[in-house]
N, C-alpha and C positions, 0 to 999 in steps of 0.2 A: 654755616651748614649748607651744602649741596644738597639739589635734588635728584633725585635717580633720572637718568634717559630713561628713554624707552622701550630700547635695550638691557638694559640692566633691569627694567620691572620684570620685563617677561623671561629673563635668566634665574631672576630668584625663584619664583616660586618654583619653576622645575628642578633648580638646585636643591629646594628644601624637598617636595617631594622624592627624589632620588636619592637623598640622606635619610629618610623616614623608611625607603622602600627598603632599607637592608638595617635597619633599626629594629632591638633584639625584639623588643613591647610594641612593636608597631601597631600590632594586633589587640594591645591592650589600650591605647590611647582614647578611642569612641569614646572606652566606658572610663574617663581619668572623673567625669565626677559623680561616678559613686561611691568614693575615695572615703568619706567623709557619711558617718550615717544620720548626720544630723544638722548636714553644714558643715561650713567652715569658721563660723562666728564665735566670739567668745563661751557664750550659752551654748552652741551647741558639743562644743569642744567638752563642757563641764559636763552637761547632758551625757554625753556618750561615755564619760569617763567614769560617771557618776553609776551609769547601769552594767559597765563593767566591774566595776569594784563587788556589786551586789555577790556575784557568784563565786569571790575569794575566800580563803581560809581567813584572812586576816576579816574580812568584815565578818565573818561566823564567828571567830573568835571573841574580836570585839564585842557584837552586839551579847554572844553568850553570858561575856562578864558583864556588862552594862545592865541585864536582866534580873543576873542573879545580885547584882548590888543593889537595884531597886527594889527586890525583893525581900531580901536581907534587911536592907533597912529599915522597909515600912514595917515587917514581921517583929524586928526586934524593937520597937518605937522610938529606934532614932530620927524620924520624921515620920510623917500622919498627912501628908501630901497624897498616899494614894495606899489604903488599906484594900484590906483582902477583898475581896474578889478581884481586887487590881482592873479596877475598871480604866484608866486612866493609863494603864500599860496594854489594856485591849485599843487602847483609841490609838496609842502612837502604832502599834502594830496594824491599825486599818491601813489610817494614814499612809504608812510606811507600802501597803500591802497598794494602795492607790496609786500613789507616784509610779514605785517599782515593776508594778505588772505592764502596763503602756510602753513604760521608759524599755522595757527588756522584749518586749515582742516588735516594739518601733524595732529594737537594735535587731535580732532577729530578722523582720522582713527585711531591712537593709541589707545584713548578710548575706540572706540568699538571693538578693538581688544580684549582690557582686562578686558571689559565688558562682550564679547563671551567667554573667557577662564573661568571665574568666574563663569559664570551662568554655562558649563560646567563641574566647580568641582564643584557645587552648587550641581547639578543633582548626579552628584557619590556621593556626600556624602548622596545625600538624597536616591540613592539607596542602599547604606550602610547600611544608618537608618534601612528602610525597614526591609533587607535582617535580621540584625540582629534582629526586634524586630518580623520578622517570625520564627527563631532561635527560641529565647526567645518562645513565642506561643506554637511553636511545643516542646521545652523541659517543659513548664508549662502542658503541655496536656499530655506526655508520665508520667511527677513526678504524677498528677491526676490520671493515667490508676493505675499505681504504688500501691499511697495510699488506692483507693478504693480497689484494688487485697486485700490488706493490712488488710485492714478494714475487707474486707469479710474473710479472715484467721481469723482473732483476733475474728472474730465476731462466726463463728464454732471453734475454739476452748474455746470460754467461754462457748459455747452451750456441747463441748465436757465433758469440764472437769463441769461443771453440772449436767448433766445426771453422769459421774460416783463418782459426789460427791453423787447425789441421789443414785447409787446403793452400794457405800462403803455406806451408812447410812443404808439402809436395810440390806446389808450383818451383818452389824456390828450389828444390832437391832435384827436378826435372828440368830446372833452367841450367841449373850447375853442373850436371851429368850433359847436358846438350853442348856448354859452351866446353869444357875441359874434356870430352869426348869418353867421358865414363858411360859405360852400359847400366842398366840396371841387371844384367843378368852377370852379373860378374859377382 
């Protein structure tokens, strides 16, 4: 393995800046780790995925049936694990109500944490846009001034070299009339 000169250190990084400067997300990269509302760890991965699930049909269905099978049961006495008032179905629904609330407003503030940073590089890029297609404008409007400068040159010098193609025809007409002794009144 070689080591870079000293040349080559200070070519990268302006290489890589110059790659990033016309890079679609450039504007998105600052905020790359809000990516993750919990982390990037195992637990937090289960974490976030865990308070997404919360607000699916499949977990409302789920727990629907899980409910009424517990209810079912105790009611019909095929088990005595947790009779009416179902106090023990109040507890897992704390429970449940403890984890869930934190776990879904954590996710929550993360969202619009990284909702604020997006709309954010939204705005740079769109002032980007701008900036460049004022560029652009202002370079379409100076090549314009340009071509009509252009125009109006080309335009006096065709006018130029007419007039002395008209008077190279008279001279020429008035050499030839002088040397072969033609009048012009004839």
């Amino acid at each position: 393995m070689t080591t870079p000169t000293a040349a080559e250190t200070t070519v990268a990084p302006a290489a890589e800046a110059k790659s990033n400067e016309h890079h679609h997300f450039r504007f998105h990269l600052p905020h790359l780790h809000l990516h993750s509302a919990f982390g990037d760890n195992w637990f937090a991965l289960k974490a976030e995925a865990f308070a997404r699930f919360f607000g699916t049909p499949v977990f409302l269905v789920v727990q629907t049936l899980v409910v009424i099978a517990w209810i079912v049961m105790n009611i019909a006495g095929l088990t005595h694990f947790d009779v009416y008032p179902f106090i023990l179905l109040n507890l897992a629904f704390s429970l449940q109500s403890a984890y869930a609330a934190p776990l879904i407003l954590l996710a929550q503030t993360r969202q619009s944490d990284r909702d604020k940073a997006h709309a954010e590089a939204d705005a740079k890029h769109r002032e980007d846009l701008a900036i460049a297609a004022a560029d652009r404008q202002e370079l379409a409007a100076k090549q314009m001034h340009t071509l009509t400068d252009l125009m109006e040159q080309n335009t006096k010098l065709t006018e130029l070299t007419t007039q002395l193609s008209q008077r190279i025809e008279a001279l020429t007409l008035e050499l030839h009339n002088k040397i072969t002794g033609n009048s012009l009144r004839e």
